[in-house]
C-alpha positions in Angstrom: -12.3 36.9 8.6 -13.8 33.4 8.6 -10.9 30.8 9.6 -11.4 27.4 8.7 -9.9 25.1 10.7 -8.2 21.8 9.7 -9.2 18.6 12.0 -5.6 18.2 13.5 -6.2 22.0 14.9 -9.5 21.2 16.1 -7.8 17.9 17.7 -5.6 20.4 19.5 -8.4 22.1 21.2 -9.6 19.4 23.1 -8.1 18.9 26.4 -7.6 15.3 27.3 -4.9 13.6 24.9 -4.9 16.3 22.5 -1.2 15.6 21.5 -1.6 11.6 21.1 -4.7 12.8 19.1 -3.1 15.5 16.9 -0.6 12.8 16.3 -2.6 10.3 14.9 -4.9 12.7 13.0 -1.4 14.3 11.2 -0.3 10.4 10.5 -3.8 10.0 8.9 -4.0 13.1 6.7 -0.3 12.1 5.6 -0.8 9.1 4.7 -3.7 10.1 2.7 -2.1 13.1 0.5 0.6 10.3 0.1 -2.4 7.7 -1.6 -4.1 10.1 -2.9 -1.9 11.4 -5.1 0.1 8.0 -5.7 -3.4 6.9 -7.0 -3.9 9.9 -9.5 -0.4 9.1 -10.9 -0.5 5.5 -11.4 -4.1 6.2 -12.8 -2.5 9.1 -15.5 0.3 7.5 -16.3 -0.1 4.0 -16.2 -4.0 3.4 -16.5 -3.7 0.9 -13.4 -5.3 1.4 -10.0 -3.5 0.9 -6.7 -4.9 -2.0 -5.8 -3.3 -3.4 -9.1 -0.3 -2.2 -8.4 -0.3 -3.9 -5.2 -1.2 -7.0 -6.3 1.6 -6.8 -9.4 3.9 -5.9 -6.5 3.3 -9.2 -4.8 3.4 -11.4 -7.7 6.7 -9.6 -8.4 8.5 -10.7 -4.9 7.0 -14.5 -6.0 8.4 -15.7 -9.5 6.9 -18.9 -8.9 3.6 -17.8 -8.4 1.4 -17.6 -5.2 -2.3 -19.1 -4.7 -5.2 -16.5 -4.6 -6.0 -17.2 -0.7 -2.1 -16.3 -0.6 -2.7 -13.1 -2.3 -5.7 -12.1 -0.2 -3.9 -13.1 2.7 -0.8 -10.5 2.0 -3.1 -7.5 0.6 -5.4 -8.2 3.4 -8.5 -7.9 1.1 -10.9 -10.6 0.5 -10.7 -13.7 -1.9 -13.3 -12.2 -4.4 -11.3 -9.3 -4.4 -8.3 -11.0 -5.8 -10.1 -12.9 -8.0 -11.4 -10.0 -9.8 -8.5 -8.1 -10.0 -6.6 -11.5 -11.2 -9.1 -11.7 -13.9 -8.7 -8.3 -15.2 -5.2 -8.6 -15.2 -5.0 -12.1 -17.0 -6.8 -10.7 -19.7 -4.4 -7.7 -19.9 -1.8 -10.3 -20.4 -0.4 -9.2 -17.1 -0.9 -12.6 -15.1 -1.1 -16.2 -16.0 -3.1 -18.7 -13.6 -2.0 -22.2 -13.8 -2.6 -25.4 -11.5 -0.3 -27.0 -8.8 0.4 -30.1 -11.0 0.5 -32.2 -7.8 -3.2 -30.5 -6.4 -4.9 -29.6 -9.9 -8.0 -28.3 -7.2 -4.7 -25.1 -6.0 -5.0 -22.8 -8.6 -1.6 -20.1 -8.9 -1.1 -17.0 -10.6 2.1 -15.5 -11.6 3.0 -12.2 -13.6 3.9 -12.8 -17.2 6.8 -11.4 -18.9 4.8 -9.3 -20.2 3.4 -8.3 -16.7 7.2 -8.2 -14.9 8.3 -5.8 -17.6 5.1 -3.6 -17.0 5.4 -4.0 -13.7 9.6 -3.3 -13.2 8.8 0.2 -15.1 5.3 1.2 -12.9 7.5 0.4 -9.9 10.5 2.7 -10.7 7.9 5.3 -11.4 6.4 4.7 -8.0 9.7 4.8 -6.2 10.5 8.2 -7.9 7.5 9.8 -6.5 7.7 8.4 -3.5 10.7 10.3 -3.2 9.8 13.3 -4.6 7.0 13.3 -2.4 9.0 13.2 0.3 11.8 15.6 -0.5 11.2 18.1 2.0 12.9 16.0 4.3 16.0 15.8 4.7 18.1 12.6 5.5 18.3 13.5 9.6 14.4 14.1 9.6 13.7 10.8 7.2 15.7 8.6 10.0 14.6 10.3 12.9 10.4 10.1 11.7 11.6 6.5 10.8 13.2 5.7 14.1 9.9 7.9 15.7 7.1 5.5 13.6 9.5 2.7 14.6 8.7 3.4 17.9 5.2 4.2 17.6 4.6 0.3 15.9 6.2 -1.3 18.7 3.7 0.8 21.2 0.5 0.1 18.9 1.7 -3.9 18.4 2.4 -4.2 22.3 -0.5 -2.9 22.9 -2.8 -4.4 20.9 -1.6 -7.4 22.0 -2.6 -6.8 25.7 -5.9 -5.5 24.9 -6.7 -8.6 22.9 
């Protein structure tokens, strides 16, 4: 019988740091099933891509409206990438852009109402399979991974700090 093996089990068979390694490979392939399949969904149901959502997402926490550098800044993706997007979505009547009237050179975007309602019912959709991707676990094992990755931040931020 021919037995292919995943890459976490192939991690395993290494000898130095095989743990820490199978750890960060099972993070990985999580979080990627996770996208993955959050991606197909919004795509099927919604015809909008995650990066879309995301940026609807932080419009939505900023009634007043945020600059595109702002935007860029919190999705951590370039300013041409936001501008694109932006456009898109302004001429889906998702986003309006408007100037600072005190800096008319500061250009802001903001959802529309069109764009919160759109939004409000993507997000509840999102939330729900969030969850129901995550059913298997139980309320213990969801605040003992959270107190686990809480941990594991603090390691990776303190030490990326040091080695900077």
């Amino acid at each position: 019988m021919n037995v292919v093996l995943d890459i976490e089990t192939r991690a395993g068979e290494a000898d130095d740091h095989k743990q820490e390694l199978r750890l960060w490979l099972r993070l990985l392939t999580c979080s990627t099933m996770i996208e993955r399949e959050i991606r197909r969904r919004l795509r099927a149901r919604f015809d909008v891509t995650l990066p879309r959502f995301d940026l609807l997402a932080q419009l939505d926490k900023a009634p007043d409206g945020m600059t595109l550098g702002q935007l860029s800044q919190r999705m951590m993706v370039s300013n041409g990438n936001v501008t694109g997007l932006v456009k898109l979505l302004v001429t889906q009547g998702m986003v309006e852009s408007f100037s600072d009237p005190a800096d008319r050179r500061t250009t802001y975007v903001r959802l529309t109402p069109d764009g919160r309602r759109s939004f409000a019912e993507i997000a509840t959709a999102h939330a729900d399979w969030i969850a129901e991707l995550v059913a298997g676990l139980d309320a213990v094992d969801m605040r003992r991974l959270m107190d686990g990755l809480g941990r594991l931040k603090s390691s990776v931020r303190n030490r990326s700090v040091e080695h900077d």
